[in-house]
N, C-alpha and C positions, 0 to 999 in steps of 0.2 A: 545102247547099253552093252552090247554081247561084243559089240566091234572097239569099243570104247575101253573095256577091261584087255582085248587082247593083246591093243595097242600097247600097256603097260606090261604084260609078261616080254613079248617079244623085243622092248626096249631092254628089259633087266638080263633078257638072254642077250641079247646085243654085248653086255658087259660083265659076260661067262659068270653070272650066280650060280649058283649050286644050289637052289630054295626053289622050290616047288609052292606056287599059289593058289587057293583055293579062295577064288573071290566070290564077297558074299553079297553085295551089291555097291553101289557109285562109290560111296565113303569110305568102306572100311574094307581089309581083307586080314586073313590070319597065314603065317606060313609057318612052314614044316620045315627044317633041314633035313633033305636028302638027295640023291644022287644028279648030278647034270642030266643026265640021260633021261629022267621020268620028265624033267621039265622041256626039255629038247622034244621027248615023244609030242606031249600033248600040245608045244606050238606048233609042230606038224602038221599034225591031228587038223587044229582051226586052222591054219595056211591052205590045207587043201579043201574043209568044207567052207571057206569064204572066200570069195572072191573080191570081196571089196573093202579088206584089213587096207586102213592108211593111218598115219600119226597123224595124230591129232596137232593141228592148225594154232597158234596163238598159246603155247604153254604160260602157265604162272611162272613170272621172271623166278631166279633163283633167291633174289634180295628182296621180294615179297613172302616169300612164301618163308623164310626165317625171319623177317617180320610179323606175319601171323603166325608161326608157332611159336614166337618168347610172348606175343601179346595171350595166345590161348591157355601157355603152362603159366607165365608168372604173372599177368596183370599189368598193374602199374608198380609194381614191389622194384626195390631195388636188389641188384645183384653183382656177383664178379664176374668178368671177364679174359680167362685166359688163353693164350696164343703163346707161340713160342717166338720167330722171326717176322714175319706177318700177318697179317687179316686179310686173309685170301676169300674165306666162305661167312663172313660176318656184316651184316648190314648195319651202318652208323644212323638211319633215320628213324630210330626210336628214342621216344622221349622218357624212358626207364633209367633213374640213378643207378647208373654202375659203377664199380671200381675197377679201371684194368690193370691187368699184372702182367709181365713179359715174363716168359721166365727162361733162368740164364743168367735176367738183370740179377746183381746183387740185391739183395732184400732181407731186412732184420725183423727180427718177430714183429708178429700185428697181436698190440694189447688188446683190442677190441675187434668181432665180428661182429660187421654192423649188419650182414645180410646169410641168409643158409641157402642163398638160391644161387648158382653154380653154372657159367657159360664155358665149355673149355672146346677150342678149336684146336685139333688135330689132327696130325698126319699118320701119325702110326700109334699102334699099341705101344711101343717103347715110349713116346711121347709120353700116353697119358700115365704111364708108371711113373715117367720122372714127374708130372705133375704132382699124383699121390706124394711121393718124399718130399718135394719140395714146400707143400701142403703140413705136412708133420714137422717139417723142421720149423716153418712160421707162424707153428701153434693152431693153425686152422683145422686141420683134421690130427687127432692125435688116439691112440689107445687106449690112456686116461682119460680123455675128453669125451665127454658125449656130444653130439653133435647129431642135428636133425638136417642132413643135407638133401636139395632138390637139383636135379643135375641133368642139363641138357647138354652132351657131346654134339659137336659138328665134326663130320667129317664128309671127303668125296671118298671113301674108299667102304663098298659095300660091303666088301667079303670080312672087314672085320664085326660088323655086328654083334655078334653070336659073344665073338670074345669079348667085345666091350662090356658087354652085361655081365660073362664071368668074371671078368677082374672087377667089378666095382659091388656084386654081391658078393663077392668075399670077402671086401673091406665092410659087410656091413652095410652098404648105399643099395637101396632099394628101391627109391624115387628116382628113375633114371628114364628117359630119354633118349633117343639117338635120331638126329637128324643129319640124314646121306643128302648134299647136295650134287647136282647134278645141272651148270652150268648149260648143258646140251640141249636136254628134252625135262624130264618132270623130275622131281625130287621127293622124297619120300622121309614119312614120318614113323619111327619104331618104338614102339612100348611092349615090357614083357611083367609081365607077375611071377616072382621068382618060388612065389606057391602056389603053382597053378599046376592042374594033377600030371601033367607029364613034364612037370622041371623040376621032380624031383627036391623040393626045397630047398630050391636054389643051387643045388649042386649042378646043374647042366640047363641049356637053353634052349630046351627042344619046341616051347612055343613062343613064339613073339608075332606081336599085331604090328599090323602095318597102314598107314593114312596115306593116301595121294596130297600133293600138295593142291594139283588140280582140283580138290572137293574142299568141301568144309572140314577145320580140322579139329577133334574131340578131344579135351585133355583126358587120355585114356590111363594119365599114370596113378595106380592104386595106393588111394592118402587118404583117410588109413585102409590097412589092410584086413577086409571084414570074413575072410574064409580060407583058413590055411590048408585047408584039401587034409587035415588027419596030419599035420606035419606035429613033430615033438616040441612043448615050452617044457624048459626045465627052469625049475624052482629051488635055487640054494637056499634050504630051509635053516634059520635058526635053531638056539637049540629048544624055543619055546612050541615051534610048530609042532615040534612030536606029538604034541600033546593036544591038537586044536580038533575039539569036537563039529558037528556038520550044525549049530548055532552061532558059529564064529564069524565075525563079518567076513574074514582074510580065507575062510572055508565056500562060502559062501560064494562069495567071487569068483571063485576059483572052477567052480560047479558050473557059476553061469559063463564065464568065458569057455569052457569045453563045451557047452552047448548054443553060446554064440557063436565062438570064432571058427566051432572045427576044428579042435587042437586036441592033442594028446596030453595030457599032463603028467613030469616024471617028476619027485621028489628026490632031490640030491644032495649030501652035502660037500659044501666046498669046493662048488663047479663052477666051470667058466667055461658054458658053451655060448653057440651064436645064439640062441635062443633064452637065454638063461636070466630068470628074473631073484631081484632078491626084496628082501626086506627094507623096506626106505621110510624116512620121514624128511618131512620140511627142512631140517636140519642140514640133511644131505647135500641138499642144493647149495648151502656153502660153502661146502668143500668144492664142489663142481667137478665129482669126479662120475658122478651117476645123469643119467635121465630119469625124472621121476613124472611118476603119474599124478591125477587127479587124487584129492585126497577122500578117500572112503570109511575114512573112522577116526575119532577124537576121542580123546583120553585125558587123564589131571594124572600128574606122578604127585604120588603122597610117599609118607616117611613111614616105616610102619619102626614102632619104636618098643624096647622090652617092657612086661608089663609090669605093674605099679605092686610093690609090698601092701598085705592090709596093715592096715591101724594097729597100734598093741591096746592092748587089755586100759590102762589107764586112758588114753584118749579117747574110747570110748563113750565115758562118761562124761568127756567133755562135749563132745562132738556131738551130743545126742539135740542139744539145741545152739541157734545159731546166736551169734556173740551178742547182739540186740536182743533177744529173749534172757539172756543171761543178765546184762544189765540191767533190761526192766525189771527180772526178778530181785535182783538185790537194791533198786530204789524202793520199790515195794517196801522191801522187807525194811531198810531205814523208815521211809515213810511211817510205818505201822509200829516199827519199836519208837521213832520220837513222840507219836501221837500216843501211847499208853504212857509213854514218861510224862505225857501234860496233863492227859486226864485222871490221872491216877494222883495228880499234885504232888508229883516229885515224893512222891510216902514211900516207893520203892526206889531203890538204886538202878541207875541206868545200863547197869553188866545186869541184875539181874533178870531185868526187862530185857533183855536180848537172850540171854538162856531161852527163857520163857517163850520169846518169840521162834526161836530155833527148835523147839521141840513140838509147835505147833505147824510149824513149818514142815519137818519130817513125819509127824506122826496125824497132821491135823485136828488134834485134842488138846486139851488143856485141863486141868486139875484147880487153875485159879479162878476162884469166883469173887468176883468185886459187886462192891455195893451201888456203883456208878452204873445206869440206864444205858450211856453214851458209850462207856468204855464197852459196855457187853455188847450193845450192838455194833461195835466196831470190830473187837473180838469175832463174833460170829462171823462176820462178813470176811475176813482174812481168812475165819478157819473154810469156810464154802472156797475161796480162791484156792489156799494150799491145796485142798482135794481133789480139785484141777488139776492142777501144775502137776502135783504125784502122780496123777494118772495119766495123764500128756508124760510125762518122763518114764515112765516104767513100762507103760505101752513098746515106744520108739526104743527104749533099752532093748527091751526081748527082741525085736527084730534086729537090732544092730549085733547083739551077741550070736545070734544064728548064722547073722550073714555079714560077718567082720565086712565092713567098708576098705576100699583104698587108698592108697594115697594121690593127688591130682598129678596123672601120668602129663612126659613131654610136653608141649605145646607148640614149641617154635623151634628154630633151627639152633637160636640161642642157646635155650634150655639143651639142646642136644648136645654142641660141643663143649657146651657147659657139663656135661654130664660124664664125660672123658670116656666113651666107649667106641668099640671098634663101631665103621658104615662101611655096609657094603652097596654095588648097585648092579641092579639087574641090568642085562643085553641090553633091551630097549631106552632106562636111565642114562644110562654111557653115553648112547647116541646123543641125546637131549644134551646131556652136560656139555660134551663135546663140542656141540652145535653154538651153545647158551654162552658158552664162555666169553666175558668181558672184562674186558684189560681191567676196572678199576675194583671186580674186585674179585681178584687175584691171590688173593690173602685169605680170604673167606674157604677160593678152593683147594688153597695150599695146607689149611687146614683139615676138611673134609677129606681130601685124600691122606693125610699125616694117619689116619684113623685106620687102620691095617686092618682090612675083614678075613674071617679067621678059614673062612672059605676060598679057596681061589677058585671061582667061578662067575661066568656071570648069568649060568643058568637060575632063571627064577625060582623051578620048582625045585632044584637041587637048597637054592638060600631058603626058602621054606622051610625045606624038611630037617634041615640044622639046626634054623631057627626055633622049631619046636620044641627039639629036644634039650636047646639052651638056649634060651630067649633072653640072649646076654650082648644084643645089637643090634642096631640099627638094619633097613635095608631097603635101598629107592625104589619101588616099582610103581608101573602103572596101576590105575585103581582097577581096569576090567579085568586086568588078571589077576590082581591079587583076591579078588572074589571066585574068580574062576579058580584059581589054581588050591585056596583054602577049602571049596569044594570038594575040588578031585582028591584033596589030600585029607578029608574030614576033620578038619580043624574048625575052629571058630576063628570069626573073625577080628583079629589082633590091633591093637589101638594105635593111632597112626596120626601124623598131621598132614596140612599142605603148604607147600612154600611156592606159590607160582615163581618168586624172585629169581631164584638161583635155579630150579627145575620147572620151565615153563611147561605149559600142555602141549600133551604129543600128539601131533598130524601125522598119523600114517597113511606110507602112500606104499606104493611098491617102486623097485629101482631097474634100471637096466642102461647098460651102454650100450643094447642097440635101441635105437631109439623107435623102428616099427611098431614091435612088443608093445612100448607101453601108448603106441597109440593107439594099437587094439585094443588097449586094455582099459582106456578111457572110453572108448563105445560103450563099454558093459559098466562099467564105473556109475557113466552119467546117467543111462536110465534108469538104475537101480536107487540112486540116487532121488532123482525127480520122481519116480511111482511112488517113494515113501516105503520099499521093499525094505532097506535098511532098517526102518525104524522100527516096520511087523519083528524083523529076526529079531531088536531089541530086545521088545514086547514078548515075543516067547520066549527068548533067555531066560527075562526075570521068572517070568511064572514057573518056567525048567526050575530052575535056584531055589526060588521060594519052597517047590514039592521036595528039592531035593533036602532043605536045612530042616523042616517038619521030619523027617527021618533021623535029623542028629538026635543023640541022645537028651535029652533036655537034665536039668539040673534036679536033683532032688524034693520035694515041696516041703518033707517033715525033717527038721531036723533036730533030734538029741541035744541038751547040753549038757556038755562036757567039762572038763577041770581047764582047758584051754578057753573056754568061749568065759569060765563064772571067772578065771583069778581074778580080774582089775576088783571085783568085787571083796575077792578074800584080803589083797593089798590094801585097799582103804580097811579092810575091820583091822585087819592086824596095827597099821598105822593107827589106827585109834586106839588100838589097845595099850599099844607103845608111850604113845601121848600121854596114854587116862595113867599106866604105871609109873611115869615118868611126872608128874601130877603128884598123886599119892605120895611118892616117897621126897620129892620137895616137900609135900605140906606135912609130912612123918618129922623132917629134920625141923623145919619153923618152929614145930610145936615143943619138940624139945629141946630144942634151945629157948626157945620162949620162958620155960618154967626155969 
């Protein structure tokens, strides 16, 4: 073992490294870059206490040993394969679908990446830059693009390492690899974690691990990355985050990945760091300009719409029973005035049989006594009904005048642009529409938007607080916030529809173009997820909400009536009185002209 490690430093001095090895046993070792001389000392050092250092007999060819390390990082997955003039350090005896690319050759965009796993043989650092551009110019790797790339570098030239990991964590590439072939003697496998506590997050290379080819090789590249050593995620917050209490799922997560991943967390707005996540839904991934994560919360957008005028004074009186009640009442009343016009043998006039009946009807008395058995007990049994009905009506009266009714608010999208008022849409709504939009019907949002909201913003709680003070519009949000935010802002909760059609339900996820972030971020996602943590925070929202709305003011119990709640009442007398004058003075004129 001891003669077998020394074997491998004195080879890598053999070809003037500058890296100091500290091997940890057969498989693995870790190095440090520092000065020739410390590693010079200590093969010294073993040159003079052994006497019997030899290289090791029978090495792993060089075309095995990059046969076993694309079989250990990529499987059987398919990948690309780039080189510039040759395939000097690349073995052809693997049965992995690859795509190779020359580059140099002419080459037109590639509409389709059918693979993220990454073979690039080079010769120098300038190489693999021109590979980068060439990559961005073929749509493969671009700045808009997120992209989740695995990247194994071949080269023979040791002393780039260090740099190879800096230039490819700057673009973002994390998942990286570096196999130095070495045609001579042994050949060596490099992996680094670019948040590992002395690199600085990612800014410098000061640790990378190293495999023998000669041993078994461990895919040691970190996917995902579960410990950022205290490095900064910045979060370009919305402008709804300002306001997210520690019951919010998107809070919530946020707590647990500082205490999963080992991350600092900075709230920012309008940032575009390497670490920098934002606000995302399902939506996003259309445009394909984001990576998004697992989805951690579901939503329905509702319409929340202005509220409804009451009833006037005259309707009322109508509305007090429903239109079937009203009919049966007046067959009734037929029924009971034809039946005294038969039993009574036609002796009375049939108007005055209906007086008659109408006054027993408002007053449930009567003054007429007939000689008929049949008629009285018929009589009595209507007068017992009307007593009823008066009291079923005059009951429901009092309450409807204390607590004037509404009229049937919005319903549908219809009724909305039927109703010719401004819509506005919250931050989150935008996205959804954005997302939602479909060619056929086009028309529907050409009108929606025609509808100028009087607010320019798409802050929710700013359209709320407008909204209150003239609830003369429209406006899309999602439903957790609009409970949430009519909370924070001690409103009640405002009457609203849903139209999944045109604004489907929102899948929130969070966003980032780099794509590590959000594979972190799905670690903490999914088991929060699967434990049912999620659904506790729910769970305690509601009962949060609930204590909080038993604090609103509630509405009055006793209420006065006033010259507003009785007029419909003074309208019908006066109407009658009008009528009864208007009567009078016809039968004033008949009569003398009559003489």
């Amino acid at each position: 073992m001891f003669t077998h490690t020394t074997n491998k430093c004195v080879q890598f001095v053999s070809q003037h490294l500058t890296i100091q090895f500290e091997c940890r046993n057969r498989s693995n070792a870790t190095m440090k870059v520092t000065t020739f001389a410390l590693c010079v000392s200590f093969v010294s050092f073993l040159s003079t206490t052994s006497s019997n250092i030899s290289l090791k007999d029978n090495e792993t060819s060089w075309k095995a040993c990059t046969e076993k390390v694309i079989q250990t990082i990529f499987g059987n997955d398919s990948f690309y394969y780039v080189f510039k003039d040759s395939s000097d350090l690349m073995s052809f005896n693997i049965r992995n679908p690859r795509v190779v690319i020359k580059i140099g050759r002419p080459t037109g965009p590639i509409k389709q990446v059918i693979s993220n796993n990454f073979i690039i043989e080079i010769g120098s650092l300038y190489f693999l830059q021109k590979c980068i551009k060439h990559f961005e110019f073929v749509d493969i790797w671009s700045v808009d693009k997120p992209f989740n790339a695995r990247v194994l570098i071949i080269t023979d030239h040791v002393r780039s390492v260090e740099m190879i990991f800096s230039l490819l964590w700057s673009y973002d590439i994390v998942y990286v690899a570096v196999l130095v072939i070495n045609k001579e003697t042994s050949s060596f496998l490099f992996t680094a974690n670019p948040f590992d506590v002395q690199n600085n997050c990612g800014r410098v290379s000061n640790t990378i691990h190293m495999q023998s080819c000669d041993d078994a090789i461990i895919d040691t590249i970190p996917h995902p990355i579960r410990n950022y050593h205290g490095c900064p995620m910045e979060f370009s917050f919305t402008p709804i985050t300002r306001y997210l209490d520690k019951l919010n799922r998107k809070t919530f997560t946020f707590n647990s990945a500082v205490e999963m991943l080992n991350v600092s967390l900075k709230l920012r707005q309008n940032n575009h760091g390497k670490m920098s996540v934002h606000d995302g839904n399902l939506g996003t991934s259309v445009r394909g300009r984001f990576y998004l994560s697992h989805v951690y919360s579901r939503d329905i957008m509702v319409w929340i719409v202005p509220p409804t005028n009451a009833i006037s004074a005259l309707e009322i009186l109508v509305v007090n029973f429903e239109l079937e009640v009203w009919i049966l009442v007046w067959v009734v009343f037929a029924l009971f005035s034809l039946a005294w016009y038969v039993l009574d043998k036609f002796k009375t006039s049939l108007g005055e049989i209906v007086l008659k009946t109408f006054g027993i009807t408002l007053f449930g008395s009567t003054t007429s006594i007939t000689q008929s058995s049949r008629l009285r007990f018929v009589i009595l049994c209507y007068i017992i009904y009307s007593v009823h009905i008066q009291t079923a009506y005059v009951s429901n009266l009092m309450r409807l005048m204390a607590s004037p009714p509404t009229r049937q608010p919005i319903r549908n999208l219809k009724e909305l642009l039927e109703a010719n008022i401004p819509i506005c849409f919250a931050s989150s709504a935008v996205e959804v529409r954005h997302a939602a939009e479909v060619p056929g019907l086009r028309t529907i949002y050409r009108k929606i938007m025609s509808k100028n909201c009087p607010r320019k913003s798409y802050d929710p709680r700013l359209l709320l607080e407008t909204w209150s003070a003239g609830p003369n519009f429209s406006i899309a949000i999602p439903l957790k916030t609009l409970h949430s935010e009519v909370l924070s802002l001690r409103l009640r909760t405002p009457n609203y529809f849903i139209d999944n059609h045109i604004l489907p339900p929102l899948m929130l996820t969070f966003a980032a173009r780099c794509t590590y972030t959000i594979d972190s971020l799905n670690t903490v996602i999914d088991p929060l997820t699967e434990r049912g943590l999620y659904e506790k925070l729910d769970r305690d929202r509601e009962y949060y909400e609930d204590s909080q709305k038993r604090e609103l003011p509630q509405d009055e119990e006793v209420v006065a009536l006033s010259l507003g709640h009785l007029n419909g009442i003074f309208i019908v007398y006066l109407f009658g009185v009008v009528l009864s004058v208007m009567a009078f003075a016809a039968e004033l004129i008949v009569h003398r002209f009559s003489k």
